[in-house]
Every structure is written in C-alpha cells, then in structure tokens.
C-alpha positions in Angstrom: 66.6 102.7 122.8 69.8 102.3 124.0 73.6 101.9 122.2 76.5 100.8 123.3 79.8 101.3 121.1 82.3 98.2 120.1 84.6 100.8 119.0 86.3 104.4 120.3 86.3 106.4 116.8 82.7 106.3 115.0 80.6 108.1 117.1 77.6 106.6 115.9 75.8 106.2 119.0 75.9 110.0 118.9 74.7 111.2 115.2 71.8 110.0 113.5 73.9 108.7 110.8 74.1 105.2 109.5 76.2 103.6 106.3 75.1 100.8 103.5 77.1 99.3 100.2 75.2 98.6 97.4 78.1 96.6 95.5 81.1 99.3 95.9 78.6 102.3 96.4 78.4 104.0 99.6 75.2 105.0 100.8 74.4 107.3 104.1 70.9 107.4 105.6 70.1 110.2 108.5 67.3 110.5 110.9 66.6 111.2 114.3 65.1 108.3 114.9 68.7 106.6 114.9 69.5 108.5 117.8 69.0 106.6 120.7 67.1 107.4 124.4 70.4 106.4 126.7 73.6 105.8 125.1 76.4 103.9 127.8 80.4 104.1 126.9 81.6 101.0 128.9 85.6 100.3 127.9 85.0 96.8 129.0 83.4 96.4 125.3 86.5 97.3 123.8 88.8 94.6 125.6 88.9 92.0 122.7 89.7 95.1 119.8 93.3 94.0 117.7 95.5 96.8 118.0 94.4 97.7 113.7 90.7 98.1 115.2 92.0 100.4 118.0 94.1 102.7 115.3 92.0 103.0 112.6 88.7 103.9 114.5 90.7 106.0 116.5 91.2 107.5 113.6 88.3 108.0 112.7 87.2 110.3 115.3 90.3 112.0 115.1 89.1 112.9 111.4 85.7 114.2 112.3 86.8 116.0 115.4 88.9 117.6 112.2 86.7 118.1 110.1 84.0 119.2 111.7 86.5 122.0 113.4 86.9 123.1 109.4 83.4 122.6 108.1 81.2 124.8 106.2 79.0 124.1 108.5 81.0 124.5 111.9 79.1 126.9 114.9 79.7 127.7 118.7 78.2 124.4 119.7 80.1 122.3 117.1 82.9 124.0 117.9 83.4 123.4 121.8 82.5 119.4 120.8 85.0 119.3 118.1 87.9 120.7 120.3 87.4 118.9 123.6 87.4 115.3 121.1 90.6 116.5 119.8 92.3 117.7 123.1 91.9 114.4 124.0 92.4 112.3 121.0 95.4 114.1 120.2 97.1 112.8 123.7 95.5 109.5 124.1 95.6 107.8 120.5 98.9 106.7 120.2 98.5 105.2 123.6 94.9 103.6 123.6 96.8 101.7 120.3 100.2 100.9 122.0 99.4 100.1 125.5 95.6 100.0 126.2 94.2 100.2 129.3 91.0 101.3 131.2 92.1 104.6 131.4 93.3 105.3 127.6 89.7 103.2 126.3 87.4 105.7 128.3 89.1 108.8 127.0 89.0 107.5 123.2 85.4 106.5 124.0 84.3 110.1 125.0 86.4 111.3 122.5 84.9 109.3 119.8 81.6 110.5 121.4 81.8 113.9 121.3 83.1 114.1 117.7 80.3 111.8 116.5 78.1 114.7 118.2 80.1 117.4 116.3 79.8 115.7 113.0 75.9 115.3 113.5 75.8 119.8 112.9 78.1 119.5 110.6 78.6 116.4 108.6 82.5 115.6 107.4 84.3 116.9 104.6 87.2 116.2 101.8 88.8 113.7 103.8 85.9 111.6 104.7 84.9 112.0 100.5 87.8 110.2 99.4 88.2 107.3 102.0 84.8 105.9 100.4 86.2 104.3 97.5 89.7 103.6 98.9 87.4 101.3 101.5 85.0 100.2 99.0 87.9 99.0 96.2 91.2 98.4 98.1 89.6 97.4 101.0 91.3 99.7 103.4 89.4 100.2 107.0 87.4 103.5 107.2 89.5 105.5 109.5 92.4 103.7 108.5 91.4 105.7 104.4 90.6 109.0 106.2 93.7 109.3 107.9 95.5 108.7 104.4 94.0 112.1 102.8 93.2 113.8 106.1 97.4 115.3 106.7 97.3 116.9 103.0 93.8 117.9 103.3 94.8 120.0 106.4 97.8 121.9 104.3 95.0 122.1 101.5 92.6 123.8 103.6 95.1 126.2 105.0 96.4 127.4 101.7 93.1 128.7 100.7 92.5 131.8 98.7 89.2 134.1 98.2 89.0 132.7 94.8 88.9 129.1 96.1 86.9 129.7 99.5 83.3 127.8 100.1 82.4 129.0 103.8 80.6 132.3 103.3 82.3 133.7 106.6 85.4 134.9 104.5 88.9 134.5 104.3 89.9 135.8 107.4 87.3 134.2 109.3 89.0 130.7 108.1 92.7 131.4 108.2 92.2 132.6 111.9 90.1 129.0 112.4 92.7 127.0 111.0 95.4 129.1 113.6 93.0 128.3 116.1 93.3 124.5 115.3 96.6 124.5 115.0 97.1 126.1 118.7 95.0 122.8 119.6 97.5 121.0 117.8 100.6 122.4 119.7 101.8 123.4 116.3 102.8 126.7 114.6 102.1 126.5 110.9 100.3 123.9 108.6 103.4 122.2 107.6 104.4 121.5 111.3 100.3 120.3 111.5 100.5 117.5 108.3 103.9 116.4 109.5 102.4 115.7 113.1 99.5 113.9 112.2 101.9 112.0 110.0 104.1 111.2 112.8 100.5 110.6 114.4 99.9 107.5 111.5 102.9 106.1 111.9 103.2 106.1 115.6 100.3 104.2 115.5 101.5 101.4 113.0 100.2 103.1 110.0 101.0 103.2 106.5 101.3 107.0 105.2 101.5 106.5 101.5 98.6 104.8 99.2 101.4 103.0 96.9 102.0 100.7 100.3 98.1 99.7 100.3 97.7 98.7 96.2 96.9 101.7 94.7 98.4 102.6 91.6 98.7 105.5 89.5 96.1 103.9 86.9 93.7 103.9 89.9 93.3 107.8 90.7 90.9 108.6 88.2 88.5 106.7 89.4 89.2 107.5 92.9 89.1 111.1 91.8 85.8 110.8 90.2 83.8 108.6 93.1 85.2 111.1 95.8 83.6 114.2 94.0 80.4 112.6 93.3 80.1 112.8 97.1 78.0 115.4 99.0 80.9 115.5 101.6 82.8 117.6 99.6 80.6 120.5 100.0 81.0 121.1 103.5 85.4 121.6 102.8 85.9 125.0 103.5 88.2 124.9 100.4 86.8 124.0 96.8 88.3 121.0 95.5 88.6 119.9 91.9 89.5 117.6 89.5 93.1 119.1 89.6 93.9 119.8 92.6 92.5 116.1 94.2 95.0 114.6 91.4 97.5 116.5 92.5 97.2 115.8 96.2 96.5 112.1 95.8 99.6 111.8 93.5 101.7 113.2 96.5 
C-alpha cells in the first residue's frame, strides 16, 4: 500500500494507528497492517491547507514529538525520532503557519513523520487524554485541544516527586530527561518551557485559555472524568488524578 499525508502534524502514514467516534466516544484501533509498503511526503498536497489546518496539525506533531520524549514508554530509538521532529518543529511551525512555502511544508512534513514514528513505540500521553473530549464536545480541532493542556502538562511533568512517579526508571532518570528536553527547547527551566510553547500558540493565531473556546467551569467534571477513562494516561511519566487534572484545567 501506499499513503500520502493531506496534513504536516498526524503522522499517520507512519504508526499503525487509526481513530473512530461512536457518538462523542473516541475509539483507537492499532495494527500493522495499517502501516503502509511506501509512504511519499509531497508538500504540493498541502497547497490548498487554511492557515487553522496548518496550526493545529502542526501542532499536533509538535505534541507527540513531546510526548513521546516523556513517555513511559520512551527508548534509544524513540528517542532520536522524537528529538529530530522537534528540532525541527520547534523552528519551522510558526512559519509553515504564517508564510508557507515549499521549503517550510517539507520540514513540517518530515517532522510530522518522524513523530508519528515515535508515537508508534510509545503511544501519547496526558495531553493527548484530555484533547478527546475537548474535540468530541466543543468541537475544538485535535492538535488545536492538545496544544491547550500540552504547556501545563510540561510544568506538571517536571514537578514530579517519587511519590507521584509512573516510569520505573526513577526520579533522576526523568528530571535529567526533562533537562534534556528542555536543552532542545533553548530553554532553562520548565517555567521558561510552558511560557515558550505558549508564546508558540499564540504566534501561531491560537487561543491559550479554554474559557475563549466555550468551556465553562460546569464543564470540567466531565472533561476530568472522560480524560482519565483513557489508556493514554498511563504512559505520563507523572500520575495524574482527579485533583490535580481539576486543578490544572482550572488554570
């Protein structure tokens, strides 16, 4: 078989990954056979993409090329994928959205690419949890509801203790990963991280705050309670709970 993206940010011509609704319930099928014999990244399908399109799947793979930096689940290989797709993603987003050309579509193709083949080891996390029923009840684009979550969730993750850790590497194994992304980054600390991927959202025509896309205060339980029912939040190298996803959403 053969695939050829519409897009730069899912990656799904990469994983063996693919997504169904039944009503307002998301539903993610996985095998092999979904991954295809020759896959061709040709930026002359991505011509006719509105600017939106452009930002919030660009988003997109900037999420899993987080996320799958963080994961549980992360390894060598992973690792390498997830870091080239941000090198790039992180210099060529905000101008693949703003002025789009040849040059800026094939780098947020590959990008996109190589992040869809490090989320196929190890799967998203947190982020990717709670952008399912922000899609499936405000009807906010996918990357476009990552990218809400995805800044806090990066402070979240850094601020982890022993008590609240889920990768089985330890501690110190994660708080020198997450100084390891933030060295990708260009960025010091996780504050100076979440404030440049906010910077990041808006740059791109984004809002940063769920209040501007309908979501109320009455909302977050049930936001709270569809995002744990989901397997993604396994793989966050911090535990989250009932609490603490409150908290952050209400911020």
């Amino acid at each position: 078989s053969i695939m050829i993206p519409t897009t730069s940010g899912t990656g799904s011509e990469s994983t063996p990954f693919a997504v169904l609704y039944q009503g307002t319930t998301k539903r993610s099928l996985s095998h092999s056979s979904m991954l295809p014999d020759v896959v061709i990244l040709d930026p002359t399908f991505l011509e006719s993409l509105p600017s939106p399109i452009v930002a919030s799947s660009g988003w997109d793979a900037l999420a899993q090329g987080l996320e799958s930096f963080w994961s549980v689940h992360s390894n060598a290989t992973s690792t390498i994928l997830s870091e080239r797709s941000l090198r790039v993603t992180l210099t060529s987003l905000v101008d693949n959205v703003k002025n789009p050309n040849r040059t800026t579509r094939e780098k947020m193709l590959v990008a996109s690419n190589l992040a869809g083949q490090a989320i196929a080891i190890t799967r998203t996390t947190a982020a990717h949890a709670v952008s399912y029923p922000l899609t499936a009840h405000f009807h906010i684009p996918h990357g476009y509801a990552v990218a809400l979550t995805l800044p806090s969730f990066l402070e979240f993750n850094a601020a982890v203790d022993a008590t609240t850790l889920q990768d089985v590497r330890g501690i110190n194994w994660l708080t020198q990963r997450m100084k390891d992304l933030f060295a990708i980054m260009g960025v010091a600390t996780a504050a100076q991280a979440k404030e440049k991927l906010v910077c990041l959202m808006q740059d791109t025509g984004l809002n940063t705050r769920l209040s501007q896309l309908g979501v109320t205060a009455q909302d977050l339980h049930m936001i709270v309670t569809e995002s744990l029912g989901s397997n993604r939040m396994a793989n966050n190298p911090r535990q989250v709970d009932r609490e603490n996803l409150n908290h952050l959403l209400e911020k």
